[in-house]
DSSP file (Angstrom, degrees, kcal/mol; ACC not computed):
  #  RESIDUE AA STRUCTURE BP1 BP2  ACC     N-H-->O    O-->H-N    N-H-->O    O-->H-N    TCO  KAPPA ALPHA  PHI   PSI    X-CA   Y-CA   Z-CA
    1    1 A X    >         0   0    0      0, 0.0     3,-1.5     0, 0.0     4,-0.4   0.000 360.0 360.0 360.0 -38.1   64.3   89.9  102.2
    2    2 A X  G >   +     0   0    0      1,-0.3     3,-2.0     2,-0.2     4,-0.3   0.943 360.0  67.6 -32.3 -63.8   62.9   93.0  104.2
    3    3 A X  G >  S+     0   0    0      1,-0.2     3,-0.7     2,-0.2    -1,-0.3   0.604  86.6  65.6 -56.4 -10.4   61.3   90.7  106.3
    4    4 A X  G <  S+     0   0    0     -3,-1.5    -1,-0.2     1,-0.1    -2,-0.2   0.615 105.4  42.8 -41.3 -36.9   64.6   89.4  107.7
    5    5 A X  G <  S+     0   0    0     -3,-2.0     2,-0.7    -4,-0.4    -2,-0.2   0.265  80.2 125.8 -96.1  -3.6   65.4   92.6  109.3
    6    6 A X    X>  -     0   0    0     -3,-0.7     4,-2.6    -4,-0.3     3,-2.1  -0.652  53.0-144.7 -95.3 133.4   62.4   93.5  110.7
    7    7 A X  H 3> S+     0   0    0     -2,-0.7     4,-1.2     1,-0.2    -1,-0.2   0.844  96.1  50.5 -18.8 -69.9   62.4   94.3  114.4
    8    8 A X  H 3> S+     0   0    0      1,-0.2     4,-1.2     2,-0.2    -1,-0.2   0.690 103.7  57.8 -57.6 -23.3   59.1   93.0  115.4
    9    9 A X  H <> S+     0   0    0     -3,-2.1     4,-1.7     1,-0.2    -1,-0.2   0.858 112.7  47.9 -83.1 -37.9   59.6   89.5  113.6
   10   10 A X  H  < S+     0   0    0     -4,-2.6     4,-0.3     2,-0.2    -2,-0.2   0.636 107.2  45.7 -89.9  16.7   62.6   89.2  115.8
   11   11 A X  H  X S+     0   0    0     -4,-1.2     4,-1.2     3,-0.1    -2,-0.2   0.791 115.0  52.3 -96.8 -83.4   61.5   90.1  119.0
   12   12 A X  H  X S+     0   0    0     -4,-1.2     4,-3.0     2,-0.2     5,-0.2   0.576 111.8  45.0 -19.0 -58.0   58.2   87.7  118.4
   13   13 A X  H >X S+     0   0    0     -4,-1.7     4,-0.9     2,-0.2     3,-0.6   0.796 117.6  47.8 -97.4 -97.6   60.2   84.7  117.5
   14   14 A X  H 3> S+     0   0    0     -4,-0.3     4,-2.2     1,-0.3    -2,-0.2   0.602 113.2  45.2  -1.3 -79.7   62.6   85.6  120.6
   15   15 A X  H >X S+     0   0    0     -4,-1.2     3,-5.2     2,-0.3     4,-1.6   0.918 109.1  55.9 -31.8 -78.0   59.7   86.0  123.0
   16   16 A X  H << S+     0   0    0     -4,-3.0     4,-0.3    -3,-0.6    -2,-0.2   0.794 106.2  56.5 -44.6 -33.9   58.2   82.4  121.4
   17   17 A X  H 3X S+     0   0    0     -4,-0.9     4,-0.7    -5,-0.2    -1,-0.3   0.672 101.4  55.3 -64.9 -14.3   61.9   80.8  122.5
   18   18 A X  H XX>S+     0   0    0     -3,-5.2     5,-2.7    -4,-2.2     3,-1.0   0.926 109.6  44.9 -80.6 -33.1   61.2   82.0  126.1
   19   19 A X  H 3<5S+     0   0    0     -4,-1.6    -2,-0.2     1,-0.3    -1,-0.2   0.713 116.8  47.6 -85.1  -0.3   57.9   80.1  126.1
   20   20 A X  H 345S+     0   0    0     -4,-0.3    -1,-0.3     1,-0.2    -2,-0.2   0.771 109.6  50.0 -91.2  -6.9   59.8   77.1  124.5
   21   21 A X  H <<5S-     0   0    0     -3,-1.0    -2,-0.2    -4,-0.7    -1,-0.2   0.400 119.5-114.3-106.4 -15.9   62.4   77.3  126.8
   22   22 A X  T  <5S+     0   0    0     -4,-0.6    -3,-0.2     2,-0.2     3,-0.1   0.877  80.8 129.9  72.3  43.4   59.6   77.3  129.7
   23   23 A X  S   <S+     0   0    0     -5,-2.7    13,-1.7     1,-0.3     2,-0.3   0.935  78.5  18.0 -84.2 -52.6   60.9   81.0  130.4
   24   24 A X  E    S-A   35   0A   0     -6,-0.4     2,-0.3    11,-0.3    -1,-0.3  -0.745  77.7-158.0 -91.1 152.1   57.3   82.1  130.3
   25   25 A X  E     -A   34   0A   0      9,-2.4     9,-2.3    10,-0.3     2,-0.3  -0.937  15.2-135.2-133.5 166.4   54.2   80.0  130.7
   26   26 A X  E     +A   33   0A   0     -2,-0.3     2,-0.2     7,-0.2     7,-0.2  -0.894  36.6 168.1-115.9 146.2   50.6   80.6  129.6
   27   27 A X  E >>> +A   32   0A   0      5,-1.3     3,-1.7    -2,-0.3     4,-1.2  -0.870  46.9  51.6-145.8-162.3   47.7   79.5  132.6
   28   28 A X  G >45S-     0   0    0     -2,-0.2     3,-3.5     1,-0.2     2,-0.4   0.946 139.0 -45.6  50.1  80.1   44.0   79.9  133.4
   29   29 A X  G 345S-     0   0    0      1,-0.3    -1,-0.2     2,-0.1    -3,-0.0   0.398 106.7 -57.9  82.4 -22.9   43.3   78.5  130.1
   30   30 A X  G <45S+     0   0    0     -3,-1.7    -1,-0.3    -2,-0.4    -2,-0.2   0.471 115.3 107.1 101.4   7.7   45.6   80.5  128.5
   31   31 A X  T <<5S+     0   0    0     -3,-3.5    16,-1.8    -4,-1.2     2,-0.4   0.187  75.1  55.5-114.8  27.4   44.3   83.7  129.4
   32   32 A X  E   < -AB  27  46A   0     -5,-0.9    -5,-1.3    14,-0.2     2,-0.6  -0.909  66.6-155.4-152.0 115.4   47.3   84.6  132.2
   33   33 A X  E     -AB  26  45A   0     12,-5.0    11,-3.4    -2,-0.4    12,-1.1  -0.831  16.6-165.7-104.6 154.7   51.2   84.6  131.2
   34   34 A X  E     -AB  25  43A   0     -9,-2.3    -9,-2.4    -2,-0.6     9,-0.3  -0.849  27.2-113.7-129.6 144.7   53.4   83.9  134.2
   35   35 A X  E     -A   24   0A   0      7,-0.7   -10,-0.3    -2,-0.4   -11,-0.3  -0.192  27.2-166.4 -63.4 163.7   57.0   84.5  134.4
   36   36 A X        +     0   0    0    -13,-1.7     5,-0.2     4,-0.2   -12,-0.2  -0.227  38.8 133.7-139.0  42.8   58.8   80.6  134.9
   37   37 A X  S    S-     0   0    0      3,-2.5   -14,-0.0     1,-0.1    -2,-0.0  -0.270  72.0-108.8 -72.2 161.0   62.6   81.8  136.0
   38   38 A X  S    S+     0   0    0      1,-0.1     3,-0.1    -2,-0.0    -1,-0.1   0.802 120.1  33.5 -39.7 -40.7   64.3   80.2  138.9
   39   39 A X  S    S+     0   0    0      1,-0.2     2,-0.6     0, 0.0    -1,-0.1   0.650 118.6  48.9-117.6 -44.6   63.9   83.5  140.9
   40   40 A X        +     0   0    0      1,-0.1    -3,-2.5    -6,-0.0    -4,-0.2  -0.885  40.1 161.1-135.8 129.9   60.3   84.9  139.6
   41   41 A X        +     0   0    0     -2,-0.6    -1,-0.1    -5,-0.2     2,-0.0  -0.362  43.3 128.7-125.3  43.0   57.2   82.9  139.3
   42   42 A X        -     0   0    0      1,-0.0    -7,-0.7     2,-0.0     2,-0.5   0.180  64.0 -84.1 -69.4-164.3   55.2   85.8  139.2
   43   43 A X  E     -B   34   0A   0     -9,-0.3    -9,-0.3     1,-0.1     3,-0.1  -0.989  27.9-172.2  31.3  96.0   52.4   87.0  136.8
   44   44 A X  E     -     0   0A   0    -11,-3.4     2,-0.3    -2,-0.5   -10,-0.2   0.960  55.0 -39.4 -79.8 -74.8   53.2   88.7  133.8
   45   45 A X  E     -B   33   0A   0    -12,-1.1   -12,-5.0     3,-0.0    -1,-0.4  -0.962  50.1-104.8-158.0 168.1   49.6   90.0  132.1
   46   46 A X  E     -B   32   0A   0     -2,-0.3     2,-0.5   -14,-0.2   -14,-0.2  -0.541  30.0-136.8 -81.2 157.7   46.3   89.1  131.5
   47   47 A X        -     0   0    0    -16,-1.8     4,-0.2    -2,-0.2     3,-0.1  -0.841  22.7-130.7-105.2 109.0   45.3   88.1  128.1
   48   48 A X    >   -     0   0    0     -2,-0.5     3,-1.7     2,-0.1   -16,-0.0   0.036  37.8 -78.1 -49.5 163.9   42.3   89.4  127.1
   49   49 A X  T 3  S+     0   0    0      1,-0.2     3,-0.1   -18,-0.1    -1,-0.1  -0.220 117.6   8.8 -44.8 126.2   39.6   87.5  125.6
   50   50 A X  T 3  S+     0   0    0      1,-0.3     2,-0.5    -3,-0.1    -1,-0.2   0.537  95.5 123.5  70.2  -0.9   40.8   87.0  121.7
   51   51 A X    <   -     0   0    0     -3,-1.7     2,-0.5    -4,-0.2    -1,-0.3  -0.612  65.7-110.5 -85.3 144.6   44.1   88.2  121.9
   52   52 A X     >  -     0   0    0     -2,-0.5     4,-1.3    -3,-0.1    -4,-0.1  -0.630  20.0-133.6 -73.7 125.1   47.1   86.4  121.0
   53   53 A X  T  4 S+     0   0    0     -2,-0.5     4,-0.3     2,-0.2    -1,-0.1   0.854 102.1  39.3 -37.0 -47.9   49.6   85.3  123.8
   54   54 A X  T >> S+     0   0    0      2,-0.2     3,-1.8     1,-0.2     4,-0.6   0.942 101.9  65.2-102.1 -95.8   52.6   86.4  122.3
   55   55 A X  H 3> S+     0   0    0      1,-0.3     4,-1.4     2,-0.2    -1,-0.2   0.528 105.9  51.7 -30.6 -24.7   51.4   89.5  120.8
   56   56 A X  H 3< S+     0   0    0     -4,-1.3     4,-0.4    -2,-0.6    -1,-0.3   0.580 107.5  51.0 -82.7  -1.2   50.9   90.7  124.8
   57   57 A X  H <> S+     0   0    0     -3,-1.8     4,-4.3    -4,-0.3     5,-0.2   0.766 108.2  47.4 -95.0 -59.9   54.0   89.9  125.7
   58   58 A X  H >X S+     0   0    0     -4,-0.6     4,-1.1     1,-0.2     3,-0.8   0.925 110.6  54.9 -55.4 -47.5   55.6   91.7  123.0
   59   59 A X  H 3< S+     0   0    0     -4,-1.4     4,-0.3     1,-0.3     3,-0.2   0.783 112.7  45.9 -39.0 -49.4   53.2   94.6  124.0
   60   60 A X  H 34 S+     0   0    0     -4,-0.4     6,-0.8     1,-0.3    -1,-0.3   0.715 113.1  46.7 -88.3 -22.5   54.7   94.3  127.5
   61   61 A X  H << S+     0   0    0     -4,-4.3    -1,-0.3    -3,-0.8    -2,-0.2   0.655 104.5  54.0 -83.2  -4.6   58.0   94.1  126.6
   62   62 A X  S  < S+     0   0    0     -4,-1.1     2,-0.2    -3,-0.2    -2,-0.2   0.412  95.3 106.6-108.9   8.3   58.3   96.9  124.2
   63   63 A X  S  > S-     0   0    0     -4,-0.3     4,-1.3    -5,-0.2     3,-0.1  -0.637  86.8-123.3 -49.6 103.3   56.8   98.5  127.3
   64   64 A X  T  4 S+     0   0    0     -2,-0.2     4,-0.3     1,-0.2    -1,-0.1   0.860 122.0  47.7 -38.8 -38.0   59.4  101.1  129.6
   65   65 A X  T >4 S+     0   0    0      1,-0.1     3,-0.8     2,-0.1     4,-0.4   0.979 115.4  46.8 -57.5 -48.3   58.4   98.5  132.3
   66   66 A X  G >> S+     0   0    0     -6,-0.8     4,-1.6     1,-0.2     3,-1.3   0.713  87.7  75.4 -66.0 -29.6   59.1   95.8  130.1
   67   67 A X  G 3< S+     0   0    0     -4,-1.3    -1,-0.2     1,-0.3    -3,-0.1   0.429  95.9  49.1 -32.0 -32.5   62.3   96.3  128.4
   68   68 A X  G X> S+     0   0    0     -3,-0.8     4,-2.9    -4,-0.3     3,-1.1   0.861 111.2  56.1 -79.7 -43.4   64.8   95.4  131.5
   69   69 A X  H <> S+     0   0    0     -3,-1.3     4,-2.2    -4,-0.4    -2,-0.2   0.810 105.2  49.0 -80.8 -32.5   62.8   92.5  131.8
   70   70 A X  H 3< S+     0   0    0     -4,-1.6    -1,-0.4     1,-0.3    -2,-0.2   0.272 109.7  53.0 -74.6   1.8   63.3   91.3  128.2
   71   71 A X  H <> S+     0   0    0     -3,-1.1     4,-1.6    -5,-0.2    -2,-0.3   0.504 107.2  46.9 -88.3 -44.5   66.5   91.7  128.4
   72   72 A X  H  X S+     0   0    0     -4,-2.9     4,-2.6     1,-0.2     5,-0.3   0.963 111.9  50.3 -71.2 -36.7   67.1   89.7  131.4
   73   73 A X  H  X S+     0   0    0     -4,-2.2     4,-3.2     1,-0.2    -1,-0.2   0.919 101.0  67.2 -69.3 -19.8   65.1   87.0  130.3
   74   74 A X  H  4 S+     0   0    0      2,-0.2    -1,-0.2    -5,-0.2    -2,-0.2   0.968 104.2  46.5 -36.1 -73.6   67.2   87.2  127.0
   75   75 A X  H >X S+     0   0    0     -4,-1.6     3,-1.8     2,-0.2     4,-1.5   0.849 106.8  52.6   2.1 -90.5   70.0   86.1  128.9
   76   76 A X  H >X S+     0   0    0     -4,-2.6     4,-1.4     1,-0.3     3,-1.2   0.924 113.9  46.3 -17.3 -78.4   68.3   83.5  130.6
   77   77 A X  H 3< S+     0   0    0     -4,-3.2    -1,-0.3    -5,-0.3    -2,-0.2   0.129 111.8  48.6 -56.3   2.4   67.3   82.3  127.1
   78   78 A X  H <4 S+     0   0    0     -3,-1.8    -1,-0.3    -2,-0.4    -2,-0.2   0.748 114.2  47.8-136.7 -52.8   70.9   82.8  125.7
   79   79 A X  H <<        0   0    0     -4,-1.5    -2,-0.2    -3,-1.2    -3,-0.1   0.911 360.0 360.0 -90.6 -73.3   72.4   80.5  129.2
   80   80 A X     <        0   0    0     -4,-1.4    -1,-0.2    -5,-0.0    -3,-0.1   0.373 360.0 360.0 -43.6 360.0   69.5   77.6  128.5
């Protein structure tokens, strides 16, 4: 029941709805996640070799740069 509450499972399964929602995209292979808004088609992070997609993302949102950004894209995600 813990697990229900825990922060980190809901940000992950949030994060995994922007890439279902084609808010983010994985390229190169999978080794590059890219923004896929209206407005920014930029380059998010690298993934290193063995890493999980979605565990850098969360990394980069729970990030002071990331925070705003996970929040807008929240939005986005909210609006889709």
């Amino acid at each position: 029941l813990n697990l229900l509450k825990d922060p980190t499972l809901k940000m992950n399964a949030t994060i995994q709805s922007f890439f279902d929602k084609k808010l983010l995209s994985l390229r190169n292979q999978g080794k590059e996640i890219w923004f896929n808004t209206a407005s920014n088609k930029k380059k998010l992070t690298n993934v290193p070799y063995g890493e999980d997609p979605l565990y850098m993302a969360a990394s980069f949102f729970e990030s002071d740069d990331g925070i705003e950004l996970y929040k807008h894209l929240k939005s986005l995600a909210k609006n889709a």
